[in-house]
N, C-alpha and C positions, 0 to 999 in steps of 0.2 A: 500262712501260705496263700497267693491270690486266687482266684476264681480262674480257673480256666477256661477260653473261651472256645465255647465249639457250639456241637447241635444242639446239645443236650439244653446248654444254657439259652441259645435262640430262643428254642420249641417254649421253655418257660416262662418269657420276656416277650411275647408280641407287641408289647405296648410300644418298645421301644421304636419297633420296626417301621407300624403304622403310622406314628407318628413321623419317623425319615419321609416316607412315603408322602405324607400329609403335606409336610412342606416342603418337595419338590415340585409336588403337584401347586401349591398356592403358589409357589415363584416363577413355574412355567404360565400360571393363568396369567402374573401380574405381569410377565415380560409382552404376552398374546397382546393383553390389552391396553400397555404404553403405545409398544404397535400400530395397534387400531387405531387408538387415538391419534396418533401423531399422522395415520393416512388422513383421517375423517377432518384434520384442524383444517381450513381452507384460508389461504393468506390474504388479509386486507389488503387489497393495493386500491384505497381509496384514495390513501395521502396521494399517491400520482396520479392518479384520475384527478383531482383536483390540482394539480400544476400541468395539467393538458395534456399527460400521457395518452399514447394511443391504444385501443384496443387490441391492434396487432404484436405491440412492444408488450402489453400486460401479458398477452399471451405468450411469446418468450421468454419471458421473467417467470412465468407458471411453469413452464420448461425445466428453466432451473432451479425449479423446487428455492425460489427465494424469500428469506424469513421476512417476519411482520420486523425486526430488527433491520434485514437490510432496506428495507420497505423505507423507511423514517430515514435512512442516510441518503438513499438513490433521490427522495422527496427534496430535501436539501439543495442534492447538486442540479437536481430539475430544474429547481427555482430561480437559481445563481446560474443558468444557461444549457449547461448539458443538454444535448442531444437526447431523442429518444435510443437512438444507436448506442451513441455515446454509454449512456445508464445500461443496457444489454451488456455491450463489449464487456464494460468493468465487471460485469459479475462473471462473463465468462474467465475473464484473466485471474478474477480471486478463487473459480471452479477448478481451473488448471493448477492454479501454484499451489490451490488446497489451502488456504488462507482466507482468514477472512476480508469483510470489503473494507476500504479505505473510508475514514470516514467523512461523510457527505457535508461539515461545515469546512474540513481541509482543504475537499475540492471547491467547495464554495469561493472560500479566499481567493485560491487560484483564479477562478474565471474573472473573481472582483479585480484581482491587481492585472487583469490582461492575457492570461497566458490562453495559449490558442487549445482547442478541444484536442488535436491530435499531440501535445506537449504532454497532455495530460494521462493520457491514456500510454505513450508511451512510458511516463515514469511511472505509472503502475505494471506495465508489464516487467521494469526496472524492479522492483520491489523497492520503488523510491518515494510511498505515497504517505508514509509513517511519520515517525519524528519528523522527517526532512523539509514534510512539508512548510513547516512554519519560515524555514529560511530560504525555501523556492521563490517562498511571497514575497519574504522582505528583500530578496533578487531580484522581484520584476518587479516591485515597487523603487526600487534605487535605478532602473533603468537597468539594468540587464537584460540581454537577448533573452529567448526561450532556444535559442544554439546551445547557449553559454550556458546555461541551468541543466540541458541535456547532456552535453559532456561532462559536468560535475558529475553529476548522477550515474552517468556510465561509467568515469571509473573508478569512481567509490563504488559499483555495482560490483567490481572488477576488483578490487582492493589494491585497487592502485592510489598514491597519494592525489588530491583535489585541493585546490586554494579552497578557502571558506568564502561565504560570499561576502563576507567583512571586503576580507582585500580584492578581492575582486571590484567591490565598490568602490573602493580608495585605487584603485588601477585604474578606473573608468573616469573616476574624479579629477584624476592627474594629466586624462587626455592619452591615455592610454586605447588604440582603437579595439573592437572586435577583432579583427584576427590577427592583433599581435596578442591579444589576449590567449585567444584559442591555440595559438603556437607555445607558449607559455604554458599553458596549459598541458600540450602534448608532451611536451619536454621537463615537465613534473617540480615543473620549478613552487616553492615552499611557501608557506605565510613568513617564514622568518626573514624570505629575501624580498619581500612587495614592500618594503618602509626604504630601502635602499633603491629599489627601481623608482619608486616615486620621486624619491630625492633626485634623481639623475634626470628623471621627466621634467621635473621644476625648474632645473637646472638648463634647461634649452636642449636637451641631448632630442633626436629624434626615436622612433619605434624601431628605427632598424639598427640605432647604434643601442639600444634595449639589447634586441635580439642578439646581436655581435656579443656582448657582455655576459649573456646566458645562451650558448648554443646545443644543438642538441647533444644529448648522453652518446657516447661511443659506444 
């Protein structure tokens, strides 16, 4: 038959108890003193002190309790241009979304193939700064707007269908202008139809006999 458990058996077993006791107390010490530590660590922002951050911007970034990790990526996108603003804004946007920051050689690229600070900054509030970015680049390296890279972004933000920048390029290529693009665009026209619009482009047709051929969705 099992042991029954009550007072009797308690009152004979203190061992067991003290020891419970023992180690909620060691696990409340070791939670105090993660804690502590994690107030006491203080974050290097020497790497941006050495690409010319300002005093007033480290002091913002102190604000936002910013890691020695984000430290090493904002150091990055400093170097390749960003703004001292710039570097602020984007940790506020990745504070907000609860996320972490984009990383600082993606933004890098960006500023290297052209694209403007405020492009940049908007496709992070997009939550566009991830995968994506490696085919932003290869879009403003093929000559695409920073318009035309924003409304991709938006409505793939949106989960609406976007041309990829593949055709996009090959639309630009064909002499296809910016806003028969961006109208194209609106009107959610597909990668599987840009091999046919270019043929027709080649073919001497103009952008508004494009548009005639793909009108808008009813």
């Amino acid at each position: 038959m099992g042991r029954q458990w009550d007072d009797s058996y308690s009152s004979t077993h203190p061992a067991r108890f003290l020891g419970s006791a023992a180690f909620a107390l060691a696990l409340s010490i070791a939670v105090l003193c993660a804690a502590s530590c994690r107030k006491l660590h203080r974050t290097d922002l020497n790497p941006l002190d050495n690409v010319g951050m300002s005093y007033s911007s480290d002091q913002e970034l102190r604000g936002l309790d910013v890691t020695d990790a984000e430290v090493v990526e904002l150091a990055k996108a400093k170097r390749a241009g960003l703004s001292d603003s710039g570097c602020v804004e984007l940790v506020r946007i990745a504070r907000a979304q609860k996320h972490g920051l984009p990383e600082g050689d993606a933004i890098a690229g960006l500023r290297q193939a052209g694209m403007a600070e405020s492009t940049i900054l908007e496709l992070a509030r997009l939550s566009q700064l991830g995968l994506e970015a490696g085919e932003e680049q290869a879009m403003r390296l093929a000559g695409l707007s920073d318009r035309i890279i924003l409304e991709v972004a938006r409505r793939r933000a949106a989960g609406k269908p976007a041309l990829a920048g593949a055709s996009l390029a090959d639309l630009k290529n064909a002499g296809v202008s910016e806003a028969t693009m961006l109208t194209l665009l609106e009107r959610g026209v597909t990668d599987d139809q840009v091999s046919a619009i270019t043929a027709f482009k080649n073919r001497g047709s103009s952008d508004n006999d494009v548009l005639r051929r793909h009108p808008a969705p009813r």
